[in-house]
C-alpha positions as CSV (number, residue, x, y, z in Angstrom):
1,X,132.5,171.6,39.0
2,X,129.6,170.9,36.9
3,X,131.2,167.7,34.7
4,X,133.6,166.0,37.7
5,X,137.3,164.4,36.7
6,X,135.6,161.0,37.8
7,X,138.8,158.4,36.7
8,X,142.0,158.8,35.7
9,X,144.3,155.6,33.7
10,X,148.1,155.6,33.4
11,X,148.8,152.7,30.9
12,X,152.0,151.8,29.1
13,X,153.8,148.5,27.2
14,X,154.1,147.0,31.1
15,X,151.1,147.0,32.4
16,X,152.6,145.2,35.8
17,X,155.8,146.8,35.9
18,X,153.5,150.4,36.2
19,X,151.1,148.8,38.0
20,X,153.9,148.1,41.2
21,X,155.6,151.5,40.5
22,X,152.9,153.3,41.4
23,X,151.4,151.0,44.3
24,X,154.8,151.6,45.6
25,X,155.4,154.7,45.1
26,X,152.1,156.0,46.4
27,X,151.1,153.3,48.6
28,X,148.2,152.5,46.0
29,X,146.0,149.4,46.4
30,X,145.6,147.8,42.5
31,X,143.5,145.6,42.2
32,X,143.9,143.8,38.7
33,X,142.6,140.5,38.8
34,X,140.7,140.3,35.6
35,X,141.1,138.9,32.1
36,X,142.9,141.9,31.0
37,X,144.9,142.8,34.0
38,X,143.7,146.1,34.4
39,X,144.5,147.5,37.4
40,X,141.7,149.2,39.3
41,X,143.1,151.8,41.9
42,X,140.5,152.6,45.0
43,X,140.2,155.8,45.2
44,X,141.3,157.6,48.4
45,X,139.7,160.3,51.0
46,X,139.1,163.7,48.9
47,X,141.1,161.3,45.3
48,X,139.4,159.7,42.7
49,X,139.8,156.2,41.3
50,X,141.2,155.1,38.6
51,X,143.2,152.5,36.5
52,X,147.2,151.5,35.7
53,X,147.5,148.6,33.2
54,X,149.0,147.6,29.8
55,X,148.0,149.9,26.8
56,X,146.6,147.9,23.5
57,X,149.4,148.9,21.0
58,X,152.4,149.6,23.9
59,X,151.5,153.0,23.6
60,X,152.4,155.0,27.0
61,X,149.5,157.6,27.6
62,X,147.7,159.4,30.6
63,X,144.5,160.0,30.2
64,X,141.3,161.9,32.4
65,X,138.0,160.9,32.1
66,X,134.7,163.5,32.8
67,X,131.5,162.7,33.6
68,X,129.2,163.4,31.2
69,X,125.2,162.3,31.1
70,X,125.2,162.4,27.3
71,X,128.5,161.0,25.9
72,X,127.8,162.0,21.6
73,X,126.8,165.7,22.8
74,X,129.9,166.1,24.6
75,X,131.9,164.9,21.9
76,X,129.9,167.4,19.3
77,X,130.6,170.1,21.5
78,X,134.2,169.5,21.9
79,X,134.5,169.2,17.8
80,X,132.9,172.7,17.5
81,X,135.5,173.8,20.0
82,X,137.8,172.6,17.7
83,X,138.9,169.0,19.0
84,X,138.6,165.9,17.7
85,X,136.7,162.7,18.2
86,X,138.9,159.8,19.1
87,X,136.6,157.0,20.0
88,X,132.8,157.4,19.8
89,X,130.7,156.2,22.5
90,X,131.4,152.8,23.5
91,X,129.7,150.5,26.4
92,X,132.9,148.9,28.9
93,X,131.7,145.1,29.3
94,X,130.0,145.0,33.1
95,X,131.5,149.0,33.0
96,X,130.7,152.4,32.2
97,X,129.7,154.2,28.7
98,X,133.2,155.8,27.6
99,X,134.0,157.8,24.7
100,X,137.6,159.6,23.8
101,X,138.4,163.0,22.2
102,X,141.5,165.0,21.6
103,X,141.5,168.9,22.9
104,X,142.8,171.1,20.2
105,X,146.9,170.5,21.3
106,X,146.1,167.0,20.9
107,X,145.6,165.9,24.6
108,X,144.0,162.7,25.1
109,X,140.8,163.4,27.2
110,X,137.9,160.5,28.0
111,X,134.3,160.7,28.9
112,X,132.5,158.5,31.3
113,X,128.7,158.2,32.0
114,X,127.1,155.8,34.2
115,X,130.1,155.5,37.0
């Protein structure tokens, strides 16, 4: 797979209520001892990381993110393909580059470079 599903986030109105759900339901180890209690999931053997916190409105969303070495190209190709930007490219604070687009149904898909 040339651009690799890299993360995946699961975010809703209780951040810590989801956060326990799914450490107990999958055994998941979340870490989420930061300033915005955003839970960071190891990922496993063969599974990719990922993140289960509160979303910024209450919003409940799931949402992939693809690894892609130039984040404004992707999101110009995606718009010609007849999706729509979401959030331009953005840096993460001590993170990643991310950016966010819709897929013409409106699906939620993200874009991650330097993770």
């Amino acid at each position: 797979m040339a651009n690799a599903v890299v993360h995946f986030e699961v975010l809703g109105k209780d951040g810590t209520a989801l956060q326990k759900f799914y450490g107990d339901l999958f055994d998941w180890k979340i870490d989420s001892d930061n300033p915005m209690n955003y839970g960071m999931v190891t990922a496993g053997e063969g599974g990719i990381g990922g993140g289960v916190g509160p979303s910024q409105d209450g919003s409940k969303l799931v949402t992939i993110y693809v690894q892609a070495d130039d984040l404004q190209a992707a999101l110009d190709k995606a718009e010609k393909l007849g999706g729509k930007t979401v959030m331009p490219p953005m840096d993460v604070p001590g993170g990643p580059s991310i950016a966010q687009f819709t897929d013409p149904e409106g699906n939620l898909v993200g874009l991650v470079k330097g993770m």
